[in-house]
N, C-alpha and C positions, 0 to 999 in steps of 0.2 A: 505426584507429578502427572502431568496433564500431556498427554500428546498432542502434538498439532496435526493436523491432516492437510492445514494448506501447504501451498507452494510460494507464497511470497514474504519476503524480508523488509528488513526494513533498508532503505536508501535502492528498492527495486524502481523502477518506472513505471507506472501503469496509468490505464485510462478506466474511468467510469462510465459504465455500460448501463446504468441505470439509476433514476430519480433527476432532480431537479438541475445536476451537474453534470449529465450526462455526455457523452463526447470530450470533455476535458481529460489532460494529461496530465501530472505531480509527482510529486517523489515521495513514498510514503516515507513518514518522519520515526511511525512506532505501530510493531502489531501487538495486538491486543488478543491473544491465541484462546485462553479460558472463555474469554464473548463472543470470540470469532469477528473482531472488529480492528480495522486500520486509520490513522490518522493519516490525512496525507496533505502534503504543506501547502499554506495558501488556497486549501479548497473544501467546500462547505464547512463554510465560516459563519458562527451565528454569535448573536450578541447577547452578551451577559451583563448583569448591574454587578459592579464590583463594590465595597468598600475599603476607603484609602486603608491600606495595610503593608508590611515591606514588602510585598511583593509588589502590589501595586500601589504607589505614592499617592499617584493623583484618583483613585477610584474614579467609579462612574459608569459609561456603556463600553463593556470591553469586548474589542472582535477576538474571539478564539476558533481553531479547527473543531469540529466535532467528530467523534467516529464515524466509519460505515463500512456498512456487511461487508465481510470480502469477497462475501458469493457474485457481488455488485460491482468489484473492479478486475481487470484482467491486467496482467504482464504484458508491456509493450518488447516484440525483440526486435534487437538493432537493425538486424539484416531483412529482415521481413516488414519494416516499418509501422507495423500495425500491431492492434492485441491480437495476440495468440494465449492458447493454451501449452501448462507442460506437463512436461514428463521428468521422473527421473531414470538415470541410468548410472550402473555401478562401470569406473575406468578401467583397464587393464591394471592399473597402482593400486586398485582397491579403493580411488576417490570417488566420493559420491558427486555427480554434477547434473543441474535442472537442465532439460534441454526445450526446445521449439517444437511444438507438434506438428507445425508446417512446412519449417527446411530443415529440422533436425541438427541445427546449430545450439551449441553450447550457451545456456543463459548467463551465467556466471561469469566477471569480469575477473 
């Protein structure tokens, strides 16, 4: 078993800070912790040649997301409106929860 060392999950909010998508905002869809890579929906989307198969009926040029590093997307928090970095911290209940390195508001919905 593989530990992860990042800080983001999947259905977080974040913006890419780096390459060809840079300044956009998504919701990643799925992390990918062993390559250190995130899909995140609707963004950098590149095209594939499919062939018709059940998956895909009609084959052909199909747009899909691709990965990317996570070193290259940051957590957007609500209350700070921009990316930030986190931290974590353990609750007085023993919960563990991501916080804002800026206003020190709780990441976690």
């Amino acid at each position: 078993m593989q530990l992860t060392r990042y800080k983001i999950k999947k259905n977080d909010q974040v913006m890419i800070i780096k390459g060809r998508e840079q300044g956009k905002t998504g919701r990643v869809m799925k992390v990918i912790p062993g390559k250190g890579h995130v899909l995140i929906e609707k963004l950098n989307l590149v095209k594939r040649h499919a062939k018709p198969s059940s998956k895909y009926k009609q084959g052909g040029i199909i747009e899909k997301e691709a990965p990317l590093a996570i070193p290259n997307v940051m957590l957007i928090c609500d209350k700070c409106k921009g990316p930030v970095r986190a931290g974590k911290k353990i609750l007085d209940n023993g919960k563990k929860v991501r916080l804002c390195k800026k206003c020190g508001e709780a990441l976690e919905k």
